[in-house]
Gaussian input, Z-matrix of N, CA and C with variables (Angstrom, degrees):
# hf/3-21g

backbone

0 1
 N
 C     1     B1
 C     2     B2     1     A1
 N     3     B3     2     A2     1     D1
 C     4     B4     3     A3     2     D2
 C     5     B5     4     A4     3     D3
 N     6     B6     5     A5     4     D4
 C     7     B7     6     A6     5     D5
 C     8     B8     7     A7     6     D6
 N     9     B9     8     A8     7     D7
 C    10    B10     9     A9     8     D8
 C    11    B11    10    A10     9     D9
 N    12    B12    11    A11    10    D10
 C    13    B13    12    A12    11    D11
 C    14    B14    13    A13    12    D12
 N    15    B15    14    A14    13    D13
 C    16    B16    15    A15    14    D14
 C    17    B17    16    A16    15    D15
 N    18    B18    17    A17    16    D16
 C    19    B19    18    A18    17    D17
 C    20    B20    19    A19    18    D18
 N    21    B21    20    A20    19    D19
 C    22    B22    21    A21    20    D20
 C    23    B23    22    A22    21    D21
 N    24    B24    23    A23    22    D22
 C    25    B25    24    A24    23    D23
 C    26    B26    25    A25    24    D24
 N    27    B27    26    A26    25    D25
 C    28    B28    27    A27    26    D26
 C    29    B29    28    A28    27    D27
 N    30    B30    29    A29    28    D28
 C    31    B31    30    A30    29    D29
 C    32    B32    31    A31    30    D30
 N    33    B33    32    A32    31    D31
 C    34    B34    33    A33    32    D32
 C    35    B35    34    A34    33    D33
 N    36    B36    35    A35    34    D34
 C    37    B37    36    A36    35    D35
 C    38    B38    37    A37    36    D36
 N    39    B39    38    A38    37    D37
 C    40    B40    39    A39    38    D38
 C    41    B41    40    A40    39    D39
 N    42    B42    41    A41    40    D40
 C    43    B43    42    A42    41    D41
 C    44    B44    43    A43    42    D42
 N    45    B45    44    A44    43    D43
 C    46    B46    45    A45    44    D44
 C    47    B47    46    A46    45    D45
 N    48    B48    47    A47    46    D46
 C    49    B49    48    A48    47    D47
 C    50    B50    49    A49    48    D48
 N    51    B51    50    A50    49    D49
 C    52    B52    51    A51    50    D50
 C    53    B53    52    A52    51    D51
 N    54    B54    53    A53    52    D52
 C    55    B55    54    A54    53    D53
 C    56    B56    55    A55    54    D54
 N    57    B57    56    A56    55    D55
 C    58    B58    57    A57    56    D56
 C    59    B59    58    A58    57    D57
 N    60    B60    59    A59    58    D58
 C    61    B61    60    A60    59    D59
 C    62    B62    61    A61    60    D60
 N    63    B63    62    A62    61    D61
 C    64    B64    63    A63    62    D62
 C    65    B65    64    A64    63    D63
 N    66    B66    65    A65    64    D64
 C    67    B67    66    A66    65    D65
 C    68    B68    67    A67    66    D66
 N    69    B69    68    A68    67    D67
 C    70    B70    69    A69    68    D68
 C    71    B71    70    A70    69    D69
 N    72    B72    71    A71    70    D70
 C    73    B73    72    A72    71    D71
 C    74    B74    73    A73    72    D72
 N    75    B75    74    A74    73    D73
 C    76    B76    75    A75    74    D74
 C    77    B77    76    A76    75    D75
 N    78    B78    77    A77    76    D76
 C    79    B79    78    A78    77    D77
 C    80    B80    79    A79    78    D78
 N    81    B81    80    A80    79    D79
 C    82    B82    81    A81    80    D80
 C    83    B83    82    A82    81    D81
 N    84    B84    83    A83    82    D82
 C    85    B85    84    A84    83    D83
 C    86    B86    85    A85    84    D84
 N    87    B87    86    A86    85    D85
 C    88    B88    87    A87    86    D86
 C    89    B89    88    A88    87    D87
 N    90    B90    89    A89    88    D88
 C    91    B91    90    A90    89    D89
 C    92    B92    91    A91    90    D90
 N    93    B93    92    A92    91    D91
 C    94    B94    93    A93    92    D92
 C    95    B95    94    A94    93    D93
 N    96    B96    95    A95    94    D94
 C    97    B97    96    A96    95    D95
 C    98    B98    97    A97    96    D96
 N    99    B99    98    A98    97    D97
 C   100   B100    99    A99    98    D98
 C   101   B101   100   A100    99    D99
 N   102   B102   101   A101   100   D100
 C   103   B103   102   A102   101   D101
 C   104   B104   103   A103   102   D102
 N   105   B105   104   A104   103   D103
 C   106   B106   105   A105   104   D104
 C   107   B107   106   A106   105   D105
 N   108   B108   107   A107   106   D106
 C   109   B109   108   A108   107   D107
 C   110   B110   109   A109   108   D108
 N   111   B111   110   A110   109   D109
 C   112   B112   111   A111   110   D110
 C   113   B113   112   A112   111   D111
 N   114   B114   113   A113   112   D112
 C   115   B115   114   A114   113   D113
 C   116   B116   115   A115   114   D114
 N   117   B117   116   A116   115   D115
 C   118   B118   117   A117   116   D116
 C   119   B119   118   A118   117   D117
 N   120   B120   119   A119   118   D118
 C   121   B121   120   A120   119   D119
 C   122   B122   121   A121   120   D120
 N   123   B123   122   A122   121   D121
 C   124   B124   123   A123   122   D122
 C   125   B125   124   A124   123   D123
 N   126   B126   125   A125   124   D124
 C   127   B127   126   A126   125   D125
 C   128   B128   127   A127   126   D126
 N   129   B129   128   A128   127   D127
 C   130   B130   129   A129   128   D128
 C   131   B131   130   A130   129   D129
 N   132   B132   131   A131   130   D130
 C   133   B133   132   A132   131   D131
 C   134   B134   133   A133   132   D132
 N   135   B135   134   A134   133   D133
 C   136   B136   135   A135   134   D134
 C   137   B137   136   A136   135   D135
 N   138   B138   137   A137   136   D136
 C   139   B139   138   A138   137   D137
 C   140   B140   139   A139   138   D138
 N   141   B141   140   A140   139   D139
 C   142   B142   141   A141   140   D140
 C   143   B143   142   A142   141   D141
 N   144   B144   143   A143   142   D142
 C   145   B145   144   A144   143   D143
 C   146   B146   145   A145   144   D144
 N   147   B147   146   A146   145   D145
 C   148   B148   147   A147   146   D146
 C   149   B149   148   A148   147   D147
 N   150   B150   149   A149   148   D148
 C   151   B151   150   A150   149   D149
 C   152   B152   151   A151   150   D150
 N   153   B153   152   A152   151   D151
 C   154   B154   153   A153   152   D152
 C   155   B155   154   A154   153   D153
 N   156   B156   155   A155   154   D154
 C   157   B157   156   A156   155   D155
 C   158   B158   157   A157   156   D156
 N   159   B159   158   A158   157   D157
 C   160   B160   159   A159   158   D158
 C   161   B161   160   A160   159   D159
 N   162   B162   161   A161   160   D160
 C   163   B163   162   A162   161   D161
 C   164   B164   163   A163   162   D162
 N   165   B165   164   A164   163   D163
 C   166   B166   165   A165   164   D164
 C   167   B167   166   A166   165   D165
 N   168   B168   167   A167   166   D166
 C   169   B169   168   A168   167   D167
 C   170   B170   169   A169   168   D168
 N   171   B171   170   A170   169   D169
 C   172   B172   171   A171   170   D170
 C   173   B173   172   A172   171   D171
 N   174   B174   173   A173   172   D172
 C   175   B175   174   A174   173   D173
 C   176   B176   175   A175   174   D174
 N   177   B177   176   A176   175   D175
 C   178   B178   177   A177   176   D176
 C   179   B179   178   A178   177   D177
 N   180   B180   179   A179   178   D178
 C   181   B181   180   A180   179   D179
 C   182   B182   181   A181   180   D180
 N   183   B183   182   A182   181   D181
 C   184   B184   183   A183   182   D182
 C   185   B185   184   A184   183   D183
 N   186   B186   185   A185   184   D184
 C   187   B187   186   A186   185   D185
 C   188   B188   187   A187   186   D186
 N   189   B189   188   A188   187   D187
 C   190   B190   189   A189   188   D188
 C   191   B191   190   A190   189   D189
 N   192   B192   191   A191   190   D190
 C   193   B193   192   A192   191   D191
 C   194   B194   193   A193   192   D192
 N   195   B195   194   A194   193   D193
 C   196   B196   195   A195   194   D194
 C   197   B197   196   A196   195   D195
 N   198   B198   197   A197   196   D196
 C   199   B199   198   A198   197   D197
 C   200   B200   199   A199   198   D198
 N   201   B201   200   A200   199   D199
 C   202   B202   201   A201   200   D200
 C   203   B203   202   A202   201   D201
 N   204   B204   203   A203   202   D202
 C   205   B205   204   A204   203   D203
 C   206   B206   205   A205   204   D204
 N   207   B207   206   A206   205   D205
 C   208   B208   207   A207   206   D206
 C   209   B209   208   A208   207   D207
 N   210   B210   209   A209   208   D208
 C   211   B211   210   A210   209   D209
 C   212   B212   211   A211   210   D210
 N   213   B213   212   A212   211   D211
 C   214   B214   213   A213   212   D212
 C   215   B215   214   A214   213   D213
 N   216   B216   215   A215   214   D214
 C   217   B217   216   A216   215   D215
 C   218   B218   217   A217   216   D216
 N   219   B219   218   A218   217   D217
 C   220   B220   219   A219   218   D218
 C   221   B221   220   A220   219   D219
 N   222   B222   221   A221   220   D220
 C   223   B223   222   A222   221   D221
 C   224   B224   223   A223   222   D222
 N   225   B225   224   A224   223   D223
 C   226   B226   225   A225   224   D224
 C   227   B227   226   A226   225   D225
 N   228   B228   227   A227   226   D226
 C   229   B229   228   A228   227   D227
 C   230   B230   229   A229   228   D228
 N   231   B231   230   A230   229   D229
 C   232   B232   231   A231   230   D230
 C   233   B233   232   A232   231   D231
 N   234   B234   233   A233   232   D232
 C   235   B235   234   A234   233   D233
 C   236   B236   235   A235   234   D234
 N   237   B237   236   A236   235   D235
 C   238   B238   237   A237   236   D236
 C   239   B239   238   A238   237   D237
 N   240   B240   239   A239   238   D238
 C   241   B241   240   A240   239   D239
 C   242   B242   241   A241   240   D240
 N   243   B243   242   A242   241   D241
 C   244   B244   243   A243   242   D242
 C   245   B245   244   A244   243   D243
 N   246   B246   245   A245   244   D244
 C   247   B247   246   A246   245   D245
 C   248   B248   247   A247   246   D246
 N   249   B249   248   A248   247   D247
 C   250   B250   249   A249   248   D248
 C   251   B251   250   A250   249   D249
 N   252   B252   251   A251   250   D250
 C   253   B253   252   A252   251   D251
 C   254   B254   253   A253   252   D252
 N   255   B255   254   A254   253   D253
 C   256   B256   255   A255   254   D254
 C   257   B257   256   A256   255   D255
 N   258   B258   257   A257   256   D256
 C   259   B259   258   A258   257   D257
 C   260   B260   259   A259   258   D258
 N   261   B261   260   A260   259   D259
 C   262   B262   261   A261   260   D260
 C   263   B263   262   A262   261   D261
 N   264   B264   263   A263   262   D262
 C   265   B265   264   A264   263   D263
 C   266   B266   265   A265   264   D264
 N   267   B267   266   A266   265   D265
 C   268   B268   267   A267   266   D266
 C   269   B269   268   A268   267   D267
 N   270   B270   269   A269   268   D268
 C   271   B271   270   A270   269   D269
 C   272   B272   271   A271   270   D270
 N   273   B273   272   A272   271   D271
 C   274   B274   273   A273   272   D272
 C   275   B275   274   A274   273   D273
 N   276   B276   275   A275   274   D274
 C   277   B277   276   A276   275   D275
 C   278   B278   277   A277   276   D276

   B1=1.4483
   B2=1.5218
   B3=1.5646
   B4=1.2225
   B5=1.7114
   B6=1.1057
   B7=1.5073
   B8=1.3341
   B9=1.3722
   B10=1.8355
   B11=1.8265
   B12=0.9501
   B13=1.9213
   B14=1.1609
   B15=1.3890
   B16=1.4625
   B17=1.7833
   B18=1.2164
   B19=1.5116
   B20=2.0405
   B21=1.3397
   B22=1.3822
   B23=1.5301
   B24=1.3446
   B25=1.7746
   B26=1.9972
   B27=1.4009
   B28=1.8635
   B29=1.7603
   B30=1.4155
   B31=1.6144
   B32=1.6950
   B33=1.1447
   B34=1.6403
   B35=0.9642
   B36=1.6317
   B37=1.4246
   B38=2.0428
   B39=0.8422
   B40=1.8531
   B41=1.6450
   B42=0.9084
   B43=1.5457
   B44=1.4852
   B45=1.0258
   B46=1.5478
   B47=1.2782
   B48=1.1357
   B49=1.7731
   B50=2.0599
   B51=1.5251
   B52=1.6209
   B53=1.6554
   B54=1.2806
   B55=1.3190
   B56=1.9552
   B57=0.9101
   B58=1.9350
   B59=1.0318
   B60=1.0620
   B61=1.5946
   B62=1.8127
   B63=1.6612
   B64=1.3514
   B65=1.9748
   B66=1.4225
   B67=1.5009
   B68=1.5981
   B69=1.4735
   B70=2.1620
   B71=0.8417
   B72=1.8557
   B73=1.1877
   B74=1.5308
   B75=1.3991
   B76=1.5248
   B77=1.5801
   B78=1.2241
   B79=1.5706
   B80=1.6722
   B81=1.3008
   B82=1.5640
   B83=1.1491
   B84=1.8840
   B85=1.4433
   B86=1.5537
   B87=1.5774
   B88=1.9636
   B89=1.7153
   B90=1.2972
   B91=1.5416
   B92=1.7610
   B93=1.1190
   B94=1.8194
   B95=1.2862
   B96=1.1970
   B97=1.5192
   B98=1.3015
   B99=1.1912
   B100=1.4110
   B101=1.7459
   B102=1.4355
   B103=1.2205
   B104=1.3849
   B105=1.3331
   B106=1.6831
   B107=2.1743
   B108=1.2765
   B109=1.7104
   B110=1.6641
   B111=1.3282
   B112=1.3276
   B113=1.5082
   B114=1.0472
   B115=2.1468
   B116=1.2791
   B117=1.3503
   B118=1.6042
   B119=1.6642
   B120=0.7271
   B121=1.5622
   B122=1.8136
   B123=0.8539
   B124=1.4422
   B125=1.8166
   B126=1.4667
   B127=1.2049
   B128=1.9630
   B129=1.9164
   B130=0.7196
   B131=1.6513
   B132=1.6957
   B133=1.4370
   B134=1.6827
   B135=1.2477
   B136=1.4962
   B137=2.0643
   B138=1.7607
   B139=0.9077
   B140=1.9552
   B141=1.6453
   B142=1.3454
   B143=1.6897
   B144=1.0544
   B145=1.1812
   B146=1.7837
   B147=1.1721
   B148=1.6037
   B149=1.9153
   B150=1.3198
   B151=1.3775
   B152=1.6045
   B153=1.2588
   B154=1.3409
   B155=1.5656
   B156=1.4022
   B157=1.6815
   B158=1.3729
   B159=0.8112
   B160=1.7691
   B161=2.0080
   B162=0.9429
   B163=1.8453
   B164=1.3325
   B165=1.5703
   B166=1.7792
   B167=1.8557
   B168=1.1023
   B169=1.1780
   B170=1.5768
   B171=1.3279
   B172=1.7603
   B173=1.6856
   B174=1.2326
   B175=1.4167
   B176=1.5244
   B177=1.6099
   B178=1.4749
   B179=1.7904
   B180=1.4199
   B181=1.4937
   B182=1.5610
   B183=1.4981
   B184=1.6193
   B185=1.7472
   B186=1.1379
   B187=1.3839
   B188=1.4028
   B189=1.1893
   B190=1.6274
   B191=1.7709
   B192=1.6250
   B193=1.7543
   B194=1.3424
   B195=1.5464
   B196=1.5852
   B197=1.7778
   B198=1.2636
   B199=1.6366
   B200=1.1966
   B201=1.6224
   B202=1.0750
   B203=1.6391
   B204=1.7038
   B205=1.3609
   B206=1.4044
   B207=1.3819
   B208=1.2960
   B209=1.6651
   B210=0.9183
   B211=1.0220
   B212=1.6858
   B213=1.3522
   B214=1.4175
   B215=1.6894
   B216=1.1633
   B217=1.6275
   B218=1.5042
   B219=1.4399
   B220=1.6071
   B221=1.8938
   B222=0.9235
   B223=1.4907
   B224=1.4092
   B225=1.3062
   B226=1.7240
   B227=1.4234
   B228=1.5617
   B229=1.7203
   B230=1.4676
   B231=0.9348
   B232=1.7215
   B233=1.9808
   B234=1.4855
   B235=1.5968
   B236=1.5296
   B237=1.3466
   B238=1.4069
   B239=1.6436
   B240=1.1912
   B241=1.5545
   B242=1.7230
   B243=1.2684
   B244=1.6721
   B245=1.1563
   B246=1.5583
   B247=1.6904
   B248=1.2586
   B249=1.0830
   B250=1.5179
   B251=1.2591
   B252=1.7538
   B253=1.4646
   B254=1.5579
   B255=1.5930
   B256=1.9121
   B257=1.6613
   B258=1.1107
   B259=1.2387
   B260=1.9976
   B261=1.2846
   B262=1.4051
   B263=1.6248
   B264=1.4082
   B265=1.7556
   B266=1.9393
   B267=0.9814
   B268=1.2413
   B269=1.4811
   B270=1.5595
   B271=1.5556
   B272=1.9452
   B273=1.5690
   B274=1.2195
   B275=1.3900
   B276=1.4205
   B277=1.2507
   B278=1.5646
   A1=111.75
   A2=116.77
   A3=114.49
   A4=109.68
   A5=108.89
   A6=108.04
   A7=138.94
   A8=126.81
   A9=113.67
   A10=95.43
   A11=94.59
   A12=127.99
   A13=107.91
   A14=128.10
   A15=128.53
   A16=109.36
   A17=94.03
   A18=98.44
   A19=117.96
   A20=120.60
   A21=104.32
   A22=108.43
   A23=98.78
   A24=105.61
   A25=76.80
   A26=99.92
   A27=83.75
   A28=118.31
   A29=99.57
   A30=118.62
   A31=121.46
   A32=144.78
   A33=137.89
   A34=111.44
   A35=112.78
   A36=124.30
   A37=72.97
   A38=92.09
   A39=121.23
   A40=137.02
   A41=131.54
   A42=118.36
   A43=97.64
   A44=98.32
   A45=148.08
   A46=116.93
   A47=104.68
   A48=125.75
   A49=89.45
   A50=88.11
   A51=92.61
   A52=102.04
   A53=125.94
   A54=148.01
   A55=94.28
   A56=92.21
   A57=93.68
   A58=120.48
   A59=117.97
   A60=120.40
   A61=122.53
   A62=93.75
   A63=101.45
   A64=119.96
   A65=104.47
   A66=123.74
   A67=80.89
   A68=104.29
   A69=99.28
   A70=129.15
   A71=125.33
   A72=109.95
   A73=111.01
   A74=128.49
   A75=125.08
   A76=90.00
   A77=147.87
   A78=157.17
   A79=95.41
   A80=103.50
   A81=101.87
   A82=104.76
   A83=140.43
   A84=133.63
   A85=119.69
   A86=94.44
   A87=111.73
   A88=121.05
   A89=88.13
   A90=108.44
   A91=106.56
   A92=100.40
   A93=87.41
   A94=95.64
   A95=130.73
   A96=136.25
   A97=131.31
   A98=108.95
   A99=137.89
   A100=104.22
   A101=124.47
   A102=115.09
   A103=121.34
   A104=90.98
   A105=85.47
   A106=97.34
   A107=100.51
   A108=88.99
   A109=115.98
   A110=117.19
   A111=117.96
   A112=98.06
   A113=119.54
   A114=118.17
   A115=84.57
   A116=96.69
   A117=109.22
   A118=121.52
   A119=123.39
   A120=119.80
   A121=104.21
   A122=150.35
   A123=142.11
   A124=84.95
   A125=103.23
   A126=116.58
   A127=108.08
   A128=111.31
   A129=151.51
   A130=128.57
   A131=113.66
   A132=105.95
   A133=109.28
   A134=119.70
   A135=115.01
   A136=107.84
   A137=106.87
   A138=132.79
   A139=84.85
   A140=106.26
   A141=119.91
   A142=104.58
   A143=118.84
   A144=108.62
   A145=96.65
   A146=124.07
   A147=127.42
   A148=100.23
   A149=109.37
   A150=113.73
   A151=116.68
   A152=103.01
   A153=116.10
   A154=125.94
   A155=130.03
   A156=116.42
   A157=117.00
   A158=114.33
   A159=133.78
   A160=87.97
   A161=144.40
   A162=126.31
   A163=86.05
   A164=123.70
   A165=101.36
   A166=93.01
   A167=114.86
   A168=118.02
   A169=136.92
   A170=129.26
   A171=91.44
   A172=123.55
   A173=104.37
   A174=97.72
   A175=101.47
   A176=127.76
   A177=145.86
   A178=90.22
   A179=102.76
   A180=97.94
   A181=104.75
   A182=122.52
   A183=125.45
   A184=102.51
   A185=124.50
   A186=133.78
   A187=112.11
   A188=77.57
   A189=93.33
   A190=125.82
   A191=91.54
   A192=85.13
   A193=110.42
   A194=136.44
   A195=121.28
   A196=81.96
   A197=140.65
   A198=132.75
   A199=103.52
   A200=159.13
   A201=166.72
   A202=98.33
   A203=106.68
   A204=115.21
   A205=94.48
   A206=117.59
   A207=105.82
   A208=127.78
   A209=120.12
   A210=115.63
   A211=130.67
   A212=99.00
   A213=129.50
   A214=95.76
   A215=133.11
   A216=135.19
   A217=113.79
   A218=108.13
   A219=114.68
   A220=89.13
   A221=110.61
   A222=104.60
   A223=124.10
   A224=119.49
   A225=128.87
   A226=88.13
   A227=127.49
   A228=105.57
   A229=111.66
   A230=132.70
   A231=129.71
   A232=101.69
   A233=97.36
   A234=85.96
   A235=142.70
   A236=95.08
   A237=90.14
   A238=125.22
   A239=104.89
   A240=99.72
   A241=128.17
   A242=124.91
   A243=121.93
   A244=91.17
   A245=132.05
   A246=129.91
   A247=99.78
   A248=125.19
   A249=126.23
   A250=133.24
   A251=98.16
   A252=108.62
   A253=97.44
   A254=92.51
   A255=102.60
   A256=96.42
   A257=137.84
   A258=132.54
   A259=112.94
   A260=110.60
   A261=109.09
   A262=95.46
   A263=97.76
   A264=107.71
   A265=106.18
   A266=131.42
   A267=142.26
   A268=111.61
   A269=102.50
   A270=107.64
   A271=87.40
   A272=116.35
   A273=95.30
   A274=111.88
   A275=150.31
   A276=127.99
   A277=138.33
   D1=10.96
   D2=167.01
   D3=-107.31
   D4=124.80
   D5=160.95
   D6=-143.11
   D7=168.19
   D8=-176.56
   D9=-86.69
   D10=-166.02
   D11=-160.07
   D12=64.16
   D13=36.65
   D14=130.02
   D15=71.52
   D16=12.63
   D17=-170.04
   D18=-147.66
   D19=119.00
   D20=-179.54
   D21=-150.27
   D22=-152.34
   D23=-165.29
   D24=-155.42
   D25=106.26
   D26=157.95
   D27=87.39
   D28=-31.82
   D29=179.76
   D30=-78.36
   D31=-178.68
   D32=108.97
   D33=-91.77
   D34=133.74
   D35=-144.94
   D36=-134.80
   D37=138.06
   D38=168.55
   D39=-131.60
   D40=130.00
   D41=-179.87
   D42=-15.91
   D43=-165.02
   D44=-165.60
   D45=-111.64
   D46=-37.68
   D47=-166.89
   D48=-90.44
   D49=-60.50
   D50=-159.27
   D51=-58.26
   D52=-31.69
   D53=-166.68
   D54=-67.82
   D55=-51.52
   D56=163.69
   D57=-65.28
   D58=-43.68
   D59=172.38
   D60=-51.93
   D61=-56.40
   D62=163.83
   D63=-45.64
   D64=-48.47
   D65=-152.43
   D66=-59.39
   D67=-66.66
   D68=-173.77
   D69=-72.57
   D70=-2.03
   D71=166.12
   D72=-91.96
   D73=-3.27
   D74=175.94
   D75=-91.35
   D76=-52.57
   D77=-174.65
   D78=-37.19
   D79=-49.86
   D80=-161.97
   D81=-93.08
   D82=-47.77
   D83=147.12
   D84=-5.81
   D85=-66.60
   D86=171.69
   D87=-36.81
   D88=-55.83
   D89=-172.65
   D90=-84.44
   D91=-6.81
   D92=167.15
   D93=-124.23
   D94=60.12
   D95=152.19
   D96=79.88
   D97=4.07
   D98=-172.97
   D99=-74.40
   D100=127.21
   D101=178.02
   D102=-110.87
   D103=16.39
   D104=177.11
   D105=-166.18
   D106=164.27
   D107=167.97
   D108=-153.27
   D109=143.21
   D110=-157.92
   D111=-96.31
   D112=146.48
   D113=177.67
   D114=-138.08
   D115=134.64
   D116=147.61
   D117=-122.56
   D118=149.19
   D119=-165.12
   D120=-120.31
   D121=105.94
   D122=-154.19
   D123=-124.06
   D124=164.97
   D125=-156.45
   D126=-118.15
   D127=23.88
   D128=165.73
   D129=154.31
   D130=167.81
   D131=-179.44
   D132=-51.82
   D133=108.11
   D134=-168.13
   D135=-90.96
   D136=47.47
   D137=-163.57
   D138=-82.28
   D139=-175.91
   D140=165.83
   D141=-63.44
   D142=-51.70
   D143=-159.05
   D144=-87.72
   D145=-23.90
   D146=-173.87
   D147=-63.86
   D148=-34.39
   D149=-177.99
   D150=-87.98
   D151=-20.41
   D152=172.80
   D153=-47.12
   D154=117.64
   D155=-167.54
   D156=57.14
   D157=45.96
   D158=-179.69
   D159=-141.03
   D160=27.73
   D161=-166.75
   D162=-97.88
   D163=-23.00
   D164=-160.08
   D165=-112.91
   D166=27.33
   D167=161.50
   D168=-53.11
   D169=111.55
   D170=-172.36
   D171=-79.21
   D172=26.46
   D173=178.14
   D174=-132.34
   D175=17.29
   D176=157.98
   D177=-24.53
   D178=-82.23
   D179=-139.94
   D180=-52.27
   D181=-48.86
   D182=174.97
   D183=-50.85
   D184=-14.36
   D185=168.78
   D186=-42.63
   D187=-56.55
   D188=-163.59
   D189=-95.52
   D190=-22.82
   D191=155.32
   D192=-70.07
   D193=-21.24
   D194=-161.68
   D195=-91.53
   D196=-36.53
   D197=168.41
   D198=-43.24
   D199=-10.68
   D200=159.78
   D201=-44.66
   D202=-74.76
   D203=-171.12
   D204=-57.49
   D205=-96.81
   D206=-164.08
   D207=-22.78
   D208=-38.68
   D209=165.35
   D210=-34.93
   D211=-66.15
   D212=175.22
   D213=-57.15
   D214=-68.99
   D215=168.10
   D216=-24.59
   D217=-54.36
   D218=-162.27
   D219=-75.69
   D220=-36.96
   D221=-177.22
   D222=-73.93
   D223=-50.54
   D224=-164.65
   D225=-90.80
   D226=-35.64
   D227=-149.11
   D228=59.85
   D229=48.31
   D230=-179.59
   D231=-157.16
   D232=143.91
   D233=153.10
   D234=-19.05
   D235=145.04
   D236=174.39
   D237=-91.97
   D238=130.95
   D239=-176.93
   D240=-78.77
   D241=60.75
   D242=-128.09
   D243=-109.07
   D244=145.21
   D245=150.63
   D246=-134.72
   D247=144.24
   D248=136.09
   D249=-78.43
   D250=142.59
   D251=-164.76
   D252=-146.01
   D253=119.67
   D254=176.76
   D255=72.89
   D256=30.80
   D257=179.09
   D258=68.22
   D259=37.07
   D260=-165.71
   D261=-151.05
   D262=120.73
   D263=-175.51
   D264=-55.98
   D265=148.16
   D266=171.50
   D267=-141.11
   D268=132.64
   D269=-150.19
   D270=-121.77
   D271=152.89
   D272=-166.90
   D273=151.69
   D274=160.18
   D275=103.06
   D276=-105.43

């Protein structure tokens, strides 16, 4: 349900370019033994400064539960450990 031409109904639709990007980094995950692979797609670098002037945003607060993962990413380098609970991402194990 991910694909390039930048365009869909129902999908995440990505360049073309980025859509390659995706294709070899799961191709090559696959091929080095990996049986499965986690993507997250964030809707900018959700760094200090990526979150920065974004507060009166209306999609801030969901902002900042997906800053949860990244977070956890930039730190462990490992999967994310994610469930939802009550309709609210929880990052963790």
């Amino acid at each position: 349900m991910i694909h390039g031409a930048c365009s869909s109904i129902g999908c995440y639709a990505i360049t073309d370019q980025h859509m390659e990007e995706v294709y070899a980094a799961v191709r090559d995950a696959l091929q080095g033994g990996q049986r499965e692979v986690q993507l997250q797609i964030y809707p900018f670098r959700m760094n200090f400064w990526g979150m920065a002037g974004r507060s009166d945003h209306k999609d801030y607060l969901f902002w900042k539960e997906l800053k949860q993962g990244w977070d956890w990413f930039e730190t462990y380098q490992q999967p994310i450990p994610v469930t939802v609970v009550d309709g609210v991402y929880r990052i963790g194990s």
